[in-house]
N, C-alpha and C positions, 0 to 999 in steps of 0.2 A: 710186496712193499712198493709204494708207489710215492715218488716226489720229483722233484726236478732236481739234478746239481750239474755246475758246471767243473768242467776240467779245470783244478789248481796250476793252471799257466803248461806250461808243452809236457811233453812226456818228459819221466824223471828218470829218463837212464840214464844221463848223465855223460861223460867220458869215457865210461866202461863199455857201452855198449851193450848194457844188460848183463854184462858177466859180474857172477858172483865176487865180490871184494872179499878176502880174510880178515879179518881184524886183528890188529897188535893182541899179543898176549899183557897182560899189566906184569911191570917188574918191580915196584912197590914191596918191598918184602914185610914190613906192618902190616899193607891191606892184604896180602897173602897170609900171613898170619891170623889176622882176625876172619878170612873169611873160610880160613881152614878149622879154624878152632869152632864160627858157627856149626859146621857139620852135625857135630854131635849132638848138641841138643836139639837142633832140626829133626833128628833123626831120634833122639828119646818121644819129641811130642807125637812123632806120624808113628811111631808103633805104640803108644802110650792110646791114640785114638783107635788105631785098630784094634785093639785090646777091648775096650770098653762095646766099641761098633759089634766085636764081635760075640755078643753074648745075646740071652735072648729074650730080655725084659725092659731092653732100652726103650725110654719114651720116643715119640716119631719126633718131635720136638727137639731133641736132646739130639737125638741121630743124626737130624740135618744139620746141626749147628757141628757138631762132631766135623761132617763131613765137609763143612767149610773151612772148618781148622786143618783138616786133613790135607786139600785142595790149596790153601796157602801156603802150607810145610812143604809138601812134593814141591808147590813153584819155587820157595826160597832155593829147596837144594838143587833143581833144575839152572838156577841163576851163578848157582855156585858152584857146578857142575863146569859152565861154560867158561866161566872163569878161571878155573883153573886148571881145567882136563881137557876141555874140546873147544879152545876158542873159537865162532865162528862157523863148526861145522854145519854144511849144507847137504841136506839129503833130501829127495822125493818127498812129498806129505800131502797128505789129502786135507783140502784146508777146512772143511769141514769140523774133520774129526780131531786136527788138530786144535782147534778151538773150543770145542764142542764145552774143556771144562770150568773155560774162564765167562762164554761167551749165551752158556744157555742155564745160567741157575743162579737164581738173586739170592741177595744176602736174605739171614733168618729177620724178619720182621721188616721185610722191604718194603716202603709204603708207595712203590710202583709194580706195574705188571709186566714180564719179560718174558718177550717169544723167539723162540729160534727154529729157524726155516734153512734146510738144505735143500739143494734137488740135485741128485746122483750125486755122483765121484767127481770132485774138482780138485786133480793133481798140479801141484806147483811144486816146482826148484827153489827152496830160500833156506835158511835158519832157523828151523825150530823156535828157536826160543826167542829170536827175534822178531819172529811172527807174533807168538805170542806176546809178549812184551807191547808187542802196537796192536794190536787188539785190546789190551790191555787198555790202554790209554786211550782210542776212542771209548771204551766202555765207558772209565770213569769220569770222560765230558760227558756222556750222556746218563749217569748217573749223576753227576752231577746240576744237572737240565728239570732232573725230574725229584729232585731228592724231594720236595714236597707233594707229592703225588704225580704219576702219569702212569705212560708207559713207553720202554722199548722194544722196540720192534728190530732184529739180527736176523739177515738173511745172508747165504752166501750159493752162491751158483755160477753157472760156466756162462761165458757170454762170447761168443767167438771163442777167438784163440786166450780169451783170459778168464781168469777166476777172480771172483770179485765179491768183497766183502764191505756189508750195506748196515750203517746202525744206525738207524732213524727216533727219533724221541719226540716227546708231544709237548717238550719244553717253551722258554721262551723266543728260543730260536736264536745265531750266532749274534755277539754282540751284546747281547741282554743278562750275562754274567761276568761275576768280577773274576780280573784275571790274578790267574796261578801264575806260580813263580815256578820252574820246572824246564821240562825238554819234551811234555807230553808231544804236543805235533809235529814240533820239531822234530823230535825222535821216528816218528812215523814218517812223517817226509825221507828224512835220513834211510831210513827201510826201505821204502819205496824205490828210492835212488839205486841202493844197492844192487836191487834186482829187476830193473828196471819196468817198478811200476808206476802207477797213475796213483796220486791223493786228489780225489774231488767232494767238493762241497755242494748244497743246495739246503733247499725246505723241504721238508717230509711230508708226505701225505696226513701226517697224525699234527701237521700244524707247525712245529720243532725244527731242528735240525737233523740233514741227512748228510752220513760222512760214506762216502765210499773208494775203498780201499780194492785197485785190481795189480794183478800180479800176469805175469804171462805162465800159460798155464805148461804143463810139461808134456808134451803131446807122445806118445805112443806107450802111457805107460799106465 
């Protein structure tokens, strides 16, 4: 993947100094409520899909779409996992593989093309799901770039001492879409902070914008 971006203003460790932050638990007892009560039917749709995935006459058509219903049920309960059982918890992950199910398979009847490039094992210290979460969110600007035809282009590899995740699109490039109301970069910023990495910007080799996302990586492991 090839563009230019520049570093979004100094590094973002912030006052921590790259150590991981914990995040408040919510004490909201309604939203504890409702997002306990989600569980279950989270959990009817993701074995209700394996059910059906699992026989052996399913159209390939039918299967992938299955498996994007499947792939959004595991995220809800992953979100609601953190919420209310492990706020915050940081463990080793290889950002690759951590990504690998939000970040390399487009939606059924995607009217762009999307490619996902790792090279080796790039271990990072963050959040699981806060990783994910900001991946998330570059994805959906850069689906959102191309919703009328293009393509993205997802690479992620070691560069020095960090791991770094690159999502380029052949859109109109920053600025040439209307804005959303939300916490999308912000969010990401915020991550980055956390664990003291880098959000930078530029143009993509595909014409588009290029957002790249580095983290420092976890060295001996």
């Amino acid at each position: 993947m090839r563009g230019n971006a520049a570093r979004a203003g100094a590094s973002l460790g912030g006052t921590n100094g790259g150590t991981p932050r914990r995040q408040e638990e919510p004490d909201d007892p309604t939203l504890l409520r409702l997002r306990h009560d989600l569980r279950q039917p989270l959990a009817a749709i993701r074995w209700s899909v394996d059910a059906v995935n699992g026989t052996d006459d399913v159209p390939v058509h039918l299967s992938t779409t299955l498996d994007q219903i499947g792939r959004q049920a595991r995220w809800m309960e992953r979100l609601l996992t953190e919420v209310l059982d492990a706020p915050g918890r940081v463990v080793v992950v290889d950002l690759a593989d951590a990504l690998a199910d939000c970040c390399s398979t487009a939606p059924p009847s995607a009217p762009y093309e999307l490619s996902f490039t790792k090279a080796g094992r790039v271990p990072v210290l963050v959040d699981p799901v806060g990783l994910e979460r900001a991946a998330r969110n570059l994805m959906d600007n850069a689906m959102r770039a191309v919703a009328g035809g293009g393509r993205i282009e997802v690479e992620v590899r070691a560069r020095g001492t960090r791991g770094v995740l690159e999502v380029a699109d052949s859109g109109p490039g920053f600025g040439a879409l209307a804005p959303r109301q939300g916490h999308g970069l912000v969010g990401v910023h915020r991550f980055a902070d956390r664990f003291g990495g880098d959000l930078a910007f530029g143009t993509s080799g595909l014409g588009g914008a290029l957002v790249s996302l580095s983290l420092p990586r976890a060295l001996g492991w």
